[in-house]
RODRENVO-28452 format. One record per residue: x, y, z of N, C-alpha, C, O in turn; residue in three letters. Coordinates in pm, whole numbers, padded with zeros to 5 digits, always signed. Layout:
XYZXYZXYZXYZALA;...
This chain:
+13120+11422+10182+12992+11352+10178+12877+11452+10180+12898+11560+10236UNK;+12748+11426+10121+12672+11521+10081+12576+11460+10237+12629+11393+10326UNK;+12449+11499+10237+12335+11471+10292+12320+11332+10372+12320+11226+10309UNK;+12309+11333+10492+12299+11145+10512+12169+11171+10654+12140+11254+10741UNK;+12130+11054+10607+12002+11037+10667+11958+10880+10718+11983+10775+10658UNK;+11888+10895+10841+11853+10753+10884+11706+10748+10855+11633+10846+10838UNK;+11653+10558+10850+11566+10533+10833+11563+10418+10921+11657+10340+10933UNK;+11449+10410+10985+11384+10309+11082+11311+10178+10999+11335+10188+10878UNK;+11268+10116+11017+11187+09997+10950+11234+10035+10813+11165+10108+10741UNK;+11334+09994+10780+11369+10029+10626+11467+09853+10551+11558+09824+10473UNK;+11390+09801+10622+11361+09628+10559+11303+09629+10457+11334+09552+10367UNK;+11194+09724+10443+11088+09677+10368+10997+09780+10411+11011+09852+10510UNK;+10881+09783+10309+10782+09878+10313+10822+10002+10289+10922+10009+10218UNK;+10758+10139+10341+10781+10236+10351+10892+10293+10403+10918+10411+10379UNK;+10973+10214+10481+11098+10246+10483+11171+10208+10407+11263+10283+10376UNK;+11163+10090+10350+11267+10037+10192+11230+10214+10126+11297+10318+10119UNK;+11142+10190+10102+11064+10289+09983+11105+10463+09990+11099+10546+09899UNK;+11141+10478+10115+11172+10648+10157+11319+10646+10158+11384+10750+10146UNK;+11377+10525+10171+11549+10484+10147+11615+10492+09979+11718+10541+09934UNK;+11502+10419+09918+11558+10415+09775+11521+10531+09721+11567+10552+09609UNK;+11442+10625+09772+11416+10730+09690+11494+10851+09791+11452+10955+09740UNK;+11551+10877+09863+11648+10968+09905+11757+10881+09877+11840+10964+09912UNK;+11831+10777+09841+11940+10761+09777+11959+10753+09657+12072+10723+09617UNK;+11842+10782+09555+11843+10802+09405+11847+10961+09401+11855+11020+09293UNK;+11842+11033+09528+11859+11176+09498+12010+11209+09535+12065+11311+09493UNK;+12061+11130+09602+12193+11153+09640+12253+11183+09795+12359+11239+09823UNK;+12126+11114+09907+12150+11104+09989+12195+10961+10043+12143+10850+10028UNK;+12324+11009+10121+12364+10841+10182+12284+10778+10325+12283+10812+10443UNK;+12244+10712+10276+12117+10627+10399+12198+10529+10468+12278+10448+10422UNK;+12151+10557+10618+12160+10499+10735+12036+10379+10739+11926+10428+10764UNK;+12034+10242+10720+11871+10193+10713+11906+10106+10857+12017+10058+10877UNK;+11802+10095+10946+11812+10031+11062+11700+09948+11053+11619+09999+10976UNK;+11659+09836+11103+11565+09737+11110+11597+09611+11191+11718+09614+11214UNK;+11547+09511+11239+11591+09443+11348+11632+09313+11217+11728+09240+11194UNK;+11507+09339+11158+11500+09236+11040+11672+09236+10959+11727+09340+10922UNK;+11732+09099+10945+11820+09061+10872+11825+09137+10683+11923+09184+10624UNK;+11721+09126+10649+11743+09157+10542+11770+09299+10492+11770+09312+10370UNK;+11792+09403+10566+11791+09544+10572+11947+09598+10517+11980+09705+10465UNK;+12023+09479+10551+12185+09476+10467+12192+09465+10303+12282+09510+10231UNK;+12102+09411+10272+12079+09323+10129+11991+09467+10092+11995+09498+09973UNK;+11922+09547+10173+11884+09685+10081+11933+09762+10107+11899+09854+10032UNK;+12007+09796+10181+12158+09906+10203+12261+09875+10117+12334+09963+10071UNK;+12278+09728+10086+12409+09713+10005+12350+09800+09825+12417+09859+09740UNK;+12159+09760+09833+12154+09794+09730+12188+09941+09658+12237+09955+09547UNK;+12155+10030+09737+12140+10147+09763+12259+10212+09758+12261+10320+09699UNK;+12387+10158+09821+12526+10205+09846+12533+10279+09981+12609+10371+10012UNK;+12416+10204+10074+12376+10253+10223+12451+10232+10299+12560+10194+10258UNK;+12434+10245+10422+12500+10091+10542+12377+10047+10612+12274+10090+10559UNK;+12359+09966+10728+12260+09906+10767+12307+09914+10915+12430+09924+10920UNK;+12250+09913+11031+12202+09866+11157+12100+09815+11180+11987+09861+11167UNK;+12158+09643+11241+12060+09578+11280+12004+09570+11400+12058+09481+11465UNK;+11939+09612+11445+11893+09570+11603+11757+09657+11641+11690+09747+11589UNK;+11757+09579+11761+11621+09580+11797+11568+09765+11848+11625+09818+11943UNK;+11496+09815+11795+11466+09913+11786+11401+09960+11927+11356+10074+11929UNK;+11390+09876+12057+11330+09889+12191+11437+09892+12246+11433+09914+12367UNK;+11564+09872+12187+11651+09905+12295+11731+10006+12314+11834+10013+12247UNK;+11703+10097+12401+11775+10237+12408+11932+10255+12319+11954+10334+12227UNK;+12013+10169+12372+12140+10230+12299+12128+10165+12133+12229+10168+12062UNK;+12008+10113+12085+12039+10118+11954+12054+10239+11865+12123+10250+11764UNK;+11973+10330+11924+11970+10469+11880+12132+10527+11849+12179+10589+11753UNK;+12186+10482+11962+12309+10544+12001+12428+10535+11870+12511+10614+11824UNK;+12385+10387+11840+12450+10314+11756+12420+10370+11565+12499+10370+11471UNK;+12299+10404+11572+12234+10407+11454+12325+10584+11392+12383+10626+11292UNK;+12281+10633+11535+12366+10747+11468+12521+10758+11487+12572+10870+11491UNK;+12576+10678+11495+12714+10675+11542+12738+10605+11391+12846+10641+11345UNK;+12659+10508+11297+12732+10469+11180+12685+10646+11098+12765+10709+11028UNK;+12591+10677+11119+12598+10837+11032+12713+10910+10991+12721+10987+10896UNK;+12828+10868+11098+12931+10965+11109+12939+11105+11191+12901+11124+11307UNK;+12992+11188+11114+13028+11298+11137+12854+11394+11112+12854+11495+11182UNK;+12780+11386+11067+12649+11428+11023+12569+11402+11037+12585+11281+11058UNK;+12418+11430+11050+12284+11376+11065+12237+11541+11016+12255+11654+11062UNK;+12152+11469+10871+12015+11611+10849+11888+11545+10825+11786+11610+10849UNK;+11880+11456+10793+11740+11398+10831+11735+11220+10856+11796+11118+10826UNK;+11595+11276+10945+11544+11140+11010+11418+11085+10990+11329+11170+11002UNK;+11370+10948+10958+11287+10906+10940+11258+10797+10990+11293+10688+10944UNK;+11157+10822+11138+11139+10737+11183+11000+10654+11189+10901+10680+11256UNK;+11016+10570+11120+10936+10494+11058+10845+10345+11113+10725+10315+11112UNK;+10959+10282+11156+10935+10148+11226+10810+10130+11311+10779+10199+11408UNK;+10729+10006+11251+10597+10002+11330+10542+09913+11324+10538+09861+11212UNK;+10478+09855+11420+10399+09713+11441+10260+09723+11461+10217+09828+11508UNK;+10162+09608+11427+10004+09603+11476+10012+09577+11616+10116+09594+11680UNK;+09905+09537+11667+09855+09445+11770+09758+09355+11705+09785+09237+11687UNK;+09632+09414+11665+09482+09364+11666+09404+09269+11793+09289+09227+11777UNK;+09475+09245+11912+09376+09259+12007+09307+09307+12024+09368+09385+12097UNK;+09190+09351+12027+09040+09443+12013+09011+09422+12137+08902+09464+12175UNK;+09118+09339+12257+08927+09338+12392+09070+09339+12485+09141+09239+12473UNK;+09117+09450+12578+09230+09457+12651+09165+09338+12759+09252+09320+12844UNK;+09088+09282+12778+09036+09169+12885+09139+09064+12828+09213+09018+12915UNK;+09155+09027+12729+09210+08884+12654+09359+08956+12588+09422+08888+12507UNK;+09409+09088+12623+09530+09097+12576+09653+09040+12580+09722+09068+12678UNK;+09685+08987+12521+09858+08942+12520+09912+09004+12530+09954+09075+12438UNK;+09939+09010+12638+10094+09104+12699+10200+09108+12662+10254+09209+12709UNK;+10258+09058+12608+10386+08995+12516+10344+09092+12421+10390+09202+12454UNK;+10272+09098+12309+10264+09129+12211+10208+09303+12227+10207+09374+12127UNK;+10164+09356+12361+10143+09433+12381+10247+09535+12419+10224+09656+12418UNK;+10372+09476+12454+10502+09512+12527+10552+09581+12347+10607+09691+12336UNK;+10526+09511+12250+10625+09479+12173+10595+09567+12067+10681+09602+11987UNK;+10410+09628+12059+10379+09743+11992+10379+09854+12074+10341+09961+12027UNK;+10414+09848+12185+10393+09993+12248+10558+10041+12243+10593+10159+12248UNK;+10674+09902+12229+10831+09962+12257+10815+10005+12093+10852+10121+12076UNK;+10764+09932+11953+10838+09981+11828+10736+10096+11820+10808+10195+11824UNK;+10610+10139+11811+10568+10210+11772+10532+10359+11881+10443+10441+11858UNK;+10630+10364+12001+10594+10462+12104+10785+10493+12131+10865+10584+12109UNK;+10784+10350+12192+10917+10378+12281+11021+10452+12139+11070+10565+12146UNK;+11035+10369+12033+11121+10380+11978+11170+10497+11873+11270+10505+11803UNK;+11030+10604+11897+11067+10705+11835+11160+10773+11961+11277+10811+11957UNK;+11067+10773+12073+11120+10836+12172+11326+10793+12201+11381+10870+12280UNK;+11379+10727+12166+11489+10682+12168+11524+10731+12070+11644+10755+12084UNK;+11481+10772+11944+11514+10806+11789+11541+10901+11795+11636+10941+11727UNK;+11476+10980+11874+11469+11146+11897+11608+11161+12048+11668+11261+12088UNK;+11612+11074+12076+11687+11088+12184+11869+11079+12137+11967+11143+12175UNK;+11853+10979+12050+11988+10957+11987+12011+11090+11887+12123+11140+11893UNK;+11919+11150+11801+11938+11186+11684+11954+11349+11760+12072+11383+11759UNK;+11892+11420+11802+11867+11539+11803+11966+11604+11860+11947+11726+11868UNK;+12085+11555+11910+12208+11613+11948+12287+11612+11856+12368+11705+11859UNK;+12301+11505+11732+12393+11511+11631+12283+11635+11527+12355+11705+11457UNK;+12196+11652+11518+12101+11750+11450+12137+11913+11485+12162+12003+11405UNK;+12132+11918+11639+12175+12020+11748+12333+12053+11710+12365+12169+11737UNK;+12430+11976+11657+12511+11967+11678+12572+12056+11522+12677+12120+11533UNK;+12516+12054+11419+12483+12057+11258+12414+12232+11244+12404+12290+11136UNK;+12389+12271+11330+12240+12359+11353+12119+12335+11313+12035+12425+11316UNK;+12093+12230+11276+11941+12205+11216+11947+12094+11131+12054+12066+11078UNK;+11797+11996+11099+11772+11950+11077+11633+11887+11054+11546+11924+11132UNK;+11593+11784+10944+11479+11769+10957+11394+11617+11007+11434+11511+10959UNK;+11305+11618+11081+11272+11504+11089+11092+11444+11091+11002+11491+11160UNK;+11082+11331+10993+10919+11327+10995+10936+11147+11077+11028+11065+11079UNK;+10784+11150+11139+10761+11033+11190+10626+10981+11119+10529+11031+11062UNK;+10670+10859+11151+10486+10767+11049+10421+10747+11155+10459+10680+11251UNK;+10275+10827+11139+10198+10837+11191+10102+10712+11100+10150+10624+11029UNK;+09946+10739+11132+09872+10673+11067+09723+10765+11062+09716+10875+11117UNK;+09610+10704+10989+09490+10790+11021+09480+10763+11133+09427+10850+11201UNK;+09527+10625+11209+09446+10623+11357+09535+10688+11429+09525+10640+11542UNK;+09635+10791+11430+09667+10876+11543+09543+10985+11558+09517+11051+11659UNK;+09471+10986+11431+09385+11080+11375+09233+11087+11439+09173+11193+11460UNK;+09172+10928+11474+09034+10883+11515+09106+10718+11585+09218+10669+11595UNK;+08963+10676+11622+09000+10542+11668+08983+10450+11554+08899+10485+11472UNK;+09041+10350+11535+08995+10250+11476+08985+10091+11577+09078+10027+11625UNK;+08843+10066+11583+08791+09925+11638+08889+09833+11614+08922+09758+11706UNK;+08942+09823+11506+09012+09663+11457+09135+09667+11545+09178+09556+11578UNK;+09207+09783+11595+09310+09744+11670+09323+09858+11768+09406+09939+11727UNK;+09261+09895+11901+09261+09969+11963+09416+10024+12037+09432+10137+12084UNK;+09489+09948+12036+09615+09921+12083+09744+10030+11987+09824+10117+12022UNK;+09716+09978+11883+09797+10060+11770+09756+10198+11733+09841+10275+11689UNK;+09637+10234+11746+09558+10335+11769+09610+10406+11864+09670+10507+11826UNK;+09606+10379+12010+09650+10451+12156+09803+10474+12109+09855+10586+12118UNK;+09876+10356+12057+10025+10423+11997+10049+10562+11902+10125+10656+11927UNK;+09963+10545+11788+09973+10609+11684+09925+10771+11780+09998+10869+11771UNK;+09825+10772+11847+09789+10902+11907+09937+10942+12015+09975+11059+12018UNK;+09986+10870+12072+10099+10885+12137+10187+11008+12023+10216+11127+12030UNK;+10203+10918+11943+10321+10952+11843+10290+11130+11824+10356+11227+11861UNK;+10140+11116+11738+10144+11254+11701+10080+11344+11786+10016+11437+11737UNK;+10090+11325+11942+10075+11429+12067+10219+11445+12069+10247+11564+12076UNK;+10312+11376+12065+10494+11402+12061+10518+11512+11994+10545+11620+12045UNK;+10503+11473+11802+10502+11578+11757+10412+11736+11751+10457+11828+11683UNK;+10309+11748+11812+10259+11860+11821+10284+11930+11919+10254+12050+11923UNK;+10365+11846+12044+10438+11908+12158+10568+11975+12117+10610+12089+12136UNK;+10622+11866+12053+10765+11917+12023+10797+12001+11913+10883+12086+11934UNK;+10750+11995+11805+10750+12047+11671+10802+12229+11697+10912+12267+11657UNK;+10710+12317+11762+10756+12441+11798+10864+12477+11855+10927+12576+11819UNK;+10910+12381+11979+11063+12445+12002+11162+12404+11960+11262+12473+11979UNK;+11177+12252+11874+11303+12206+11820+11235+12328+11707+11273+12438+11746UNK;+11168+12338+11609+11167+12459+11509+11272+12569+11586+11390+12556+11555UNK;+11256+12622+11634+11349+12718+11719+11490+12685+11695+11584+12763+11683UNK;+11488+12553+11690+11672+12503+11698+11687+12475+11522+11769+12391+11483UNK;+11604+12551+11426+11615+12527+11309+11578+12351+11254+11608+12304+11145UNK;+11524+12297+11339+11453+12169+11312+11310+12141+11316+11221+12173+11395UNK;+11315+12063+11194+11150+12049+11147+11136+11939+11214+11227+11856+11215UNK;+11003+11917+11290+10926+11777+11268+10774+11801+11236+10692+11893+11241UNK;+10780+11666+11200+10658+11626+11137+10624+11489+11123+10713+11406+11137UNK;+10480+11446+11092+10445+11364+11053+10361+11310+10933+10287+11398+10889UNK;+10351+11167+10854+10269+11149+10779+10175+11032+10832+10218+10926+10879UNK;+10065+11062+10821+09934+10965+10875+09856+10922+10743+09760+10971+10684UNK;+09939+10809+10720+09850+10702+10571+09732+10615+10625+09736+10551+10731UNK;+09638+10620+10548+09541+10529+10551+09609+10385+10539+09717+10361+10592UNK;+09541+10295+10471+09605+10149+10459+09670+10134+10347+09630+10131+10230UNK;+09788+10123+10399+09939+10091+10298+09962+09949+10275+09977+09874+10372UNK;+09968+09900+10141+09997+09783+10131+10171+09732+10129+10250+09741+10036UNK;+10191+09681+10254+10359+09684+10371+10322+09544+10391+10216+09481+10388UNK;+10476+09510+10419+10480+09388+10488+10347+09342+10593+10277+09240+10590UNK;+10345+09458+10681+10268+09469+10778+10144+09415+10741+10122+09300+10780UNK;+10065+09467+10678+09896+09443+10611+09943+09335+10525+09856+09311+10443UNK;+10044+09261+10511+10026+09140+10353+09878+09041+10407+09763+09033+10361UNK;+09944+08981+10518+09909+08904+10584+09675+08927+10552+09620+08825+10511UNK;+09635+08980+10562+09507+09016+10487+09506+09108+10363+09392+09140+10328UNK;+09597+09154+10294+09600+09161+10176+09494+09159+10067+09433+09249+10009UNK;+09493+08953+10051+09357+08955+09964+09202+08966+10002+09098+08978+09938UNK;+09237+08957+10132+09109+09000+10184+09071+09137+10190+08952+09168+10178UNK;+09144+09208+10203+09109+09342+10139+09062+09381+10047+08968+09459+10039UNK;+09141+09316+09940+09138+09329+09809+08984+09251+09789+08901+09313+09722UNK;+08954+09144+09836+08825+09087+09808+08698+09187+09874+08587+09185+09821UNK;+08721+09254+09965+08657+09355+09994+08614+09466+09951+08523+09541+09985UNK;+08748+09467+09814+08760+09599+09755+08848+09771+09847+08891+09880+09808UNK;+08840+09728+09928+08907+09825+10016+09033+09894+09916+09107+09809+09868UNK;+09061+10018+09886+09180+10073+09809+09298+10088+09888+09274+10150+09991UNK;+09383+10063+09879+09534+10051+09930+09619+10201+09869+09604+10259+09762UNK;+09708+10230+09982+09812+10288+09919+09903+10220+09891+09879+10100+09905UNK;+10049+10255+09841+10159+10180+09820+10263+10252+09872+10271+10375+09878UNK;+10368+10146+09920+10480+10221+09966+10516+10305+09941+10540+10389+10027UNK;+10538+10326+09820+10627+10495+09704+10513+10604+09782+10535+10698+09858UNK;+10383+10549+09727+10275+10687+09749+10321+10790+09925+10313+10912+09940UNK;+10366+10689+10030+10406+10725+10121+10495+10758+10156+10496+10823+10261UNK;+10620+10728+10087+10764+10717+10050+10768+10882+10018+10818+10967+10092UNK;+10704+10907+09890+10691+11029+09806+10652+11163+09909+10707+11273+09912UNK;+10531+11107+09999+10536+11221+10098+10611+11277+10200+10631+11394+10235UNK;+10662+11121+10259+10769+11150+10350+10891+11247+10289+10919+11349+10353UNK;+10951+11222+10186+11052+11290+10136+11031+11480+10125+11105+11573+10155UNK;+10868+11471+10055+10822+11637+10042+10817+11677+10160+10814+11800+10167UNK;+10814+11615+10275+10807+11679+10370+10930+11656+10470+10917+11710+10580UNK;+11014+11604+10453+11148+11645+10496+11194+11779+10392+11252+11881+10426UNK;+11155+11745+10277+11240+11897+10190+11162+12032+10249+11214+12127+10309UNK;+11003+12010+10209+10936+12147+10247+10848+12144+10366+10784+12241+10406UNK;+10847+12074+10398+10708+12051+10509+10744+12172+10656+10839+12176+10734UNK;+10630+12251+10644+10641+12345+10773+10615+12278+10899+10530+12192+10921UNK;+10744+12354+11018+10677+12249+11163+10567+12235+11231+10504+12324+11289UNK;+10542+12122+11223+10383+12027+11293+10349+11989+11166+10274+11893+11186UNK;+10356+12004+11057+10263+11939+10985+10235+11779+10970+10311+11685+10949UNK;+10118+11785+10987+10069+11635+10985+09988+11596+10820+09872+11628+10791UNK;+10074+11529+10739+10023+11524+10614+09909+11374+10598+09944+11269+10653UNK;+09815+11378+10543+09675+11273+10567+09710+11223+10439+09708+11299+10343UNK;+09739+11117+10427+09718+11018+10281+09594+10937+10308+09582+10859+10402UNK;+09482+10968+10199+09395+10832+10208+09416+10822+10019+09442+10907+09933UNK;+09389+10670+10016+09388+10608+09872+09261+10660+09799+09146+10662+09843UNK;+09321+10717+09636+09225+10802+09568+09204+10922+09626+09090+10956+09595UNK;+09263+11014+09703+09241+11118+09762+09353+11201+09736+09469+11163+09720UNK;+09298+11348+09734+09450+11453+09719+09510+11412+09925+09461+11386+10035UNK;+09674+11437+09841+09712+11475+09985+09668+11590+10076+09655+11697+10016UNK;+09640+11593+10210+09614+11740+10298+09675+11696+10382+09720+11587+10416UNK;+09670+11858+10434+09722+11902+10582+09602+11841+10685+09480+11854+10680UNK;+09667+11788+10755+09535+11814+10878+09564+11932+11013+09670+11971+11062UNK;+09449+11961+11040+09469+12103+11128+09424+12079+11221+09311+12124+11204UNK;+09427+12023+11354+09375+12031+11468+09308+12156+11497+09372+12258+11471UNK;+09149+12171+11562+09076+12258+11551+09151+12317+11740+09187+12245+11833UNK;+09151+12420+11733+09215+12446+11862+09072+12453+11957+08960+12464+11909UNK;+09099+12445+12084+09019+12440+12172+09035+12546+12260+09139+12607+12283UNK;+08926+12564+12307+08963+12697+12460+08919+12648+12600+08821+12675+12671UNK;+09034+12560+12617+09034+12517+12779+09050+12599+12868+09094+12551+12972UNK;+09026+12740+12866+08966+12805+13004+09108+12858+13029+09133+12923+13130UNK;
């Protein structure tokens, strides 16, 4: 068996999209999603699928245990809104439920994966970030505080798994038109607001499992070249 690789939220969206295009190169995909239909795009693919809920620790366990004998890259992807804007009136429920897919569940991803990686000597792995790990965004303060979670992970970790011959990284897209955003969609669109598309994000994720140096945080906005973003360093004394 050549190359095999997992994908998180790979139901649909950007994870469908980073699945079908590393298995048209000849990698065999691992696709995990809680969502039912994630079998029906693994079968397409010639994948396998794990279903389950991505907050729960031993799914990890599981995800890389259908990998087999191998793991060289990971893509952990899976991610939810909030849009509560006023933590006074937050739903807690729904607050539990973006902080386990879009915080907890890398942290479990990385927990399952990086011993079968360790185990290989190396490997690569990018996580979906967003612009708002980048700045705040008002419309959903919640997903924001996640997304900054995510890529303080990777700028912590990125240097010493590099050491163990493993990349991480991340990509931070502006607004991707995903399952996620359908739901205002045409209101966007009536706004005029420009969208990316799954592939456009799909396409980066992949360049940067092949070449992407560790930490890099790649910025997609719609109509824009791709960049690096560089955190300006600071001198805390």
């Amino acid at each position: 068996m050549g190359e095999v690789a997992i994908i998180t939220g790979a139901a649909g969206g950007i994870g469908e999209a980073t699945a079908r295009l590393l298995a048209a190169s000849g990698v065999h995909c691992v696709l995990v999603d809680r969502n039912q239909a994630v079998s029906d795009v693994a079968a397409s693919i010639g994948g396998e699928a794990v279903v389950g809920d991505l907050t729960d620790p031993d799914l990890s366990l599981r995800m890389v245990a259908a990998a087999g004998d191998r793991l060289d890259l990971l893509v952990l992807n899976a991610g939810h809104n909030c849009a509560d804007k006023d933590p006074a009136t937050l739903d807690l429920d729904r607050y539990q439920a973006v902080v386990g897919v879009n915080q907890h569940s890398v942290v479990y991803g990385l927990r399952g994966a990086l011993p079968a990686m360790r185990a290989r000597g190396g490997g690569s792995i990018v996580v979906t970030a967003s612009h708002a790990a980048l700045r705040g965004v008002e419309q959903d303060p919640i997903y924001t505080m996640t997304k900054h979670a995510v890529i303080g992970l990777v700028r912590a970790l990125s240097g010493p798994l590099s050491r163990e011959n493993i990349r991480l990284g991340a990509v931070c897209p502006g607004l991707v038109d995903t399952p996620l955003t359908a739901p205002a969609r045409d209101q966007f669109r009536a706004a005029g607001v420009p969208m990316l598309t799954a592939d456009d994000v799909a396409a980066a994720v992949v360049e940067l499992l092949r070449t992407g140096e560790p930490g890099t945080e790649l910025v997609l906005t719609p109509g824009r070249p791709t960049t690096r973003y560089v955190p300006t360093p600071l001198d805390l004394g």
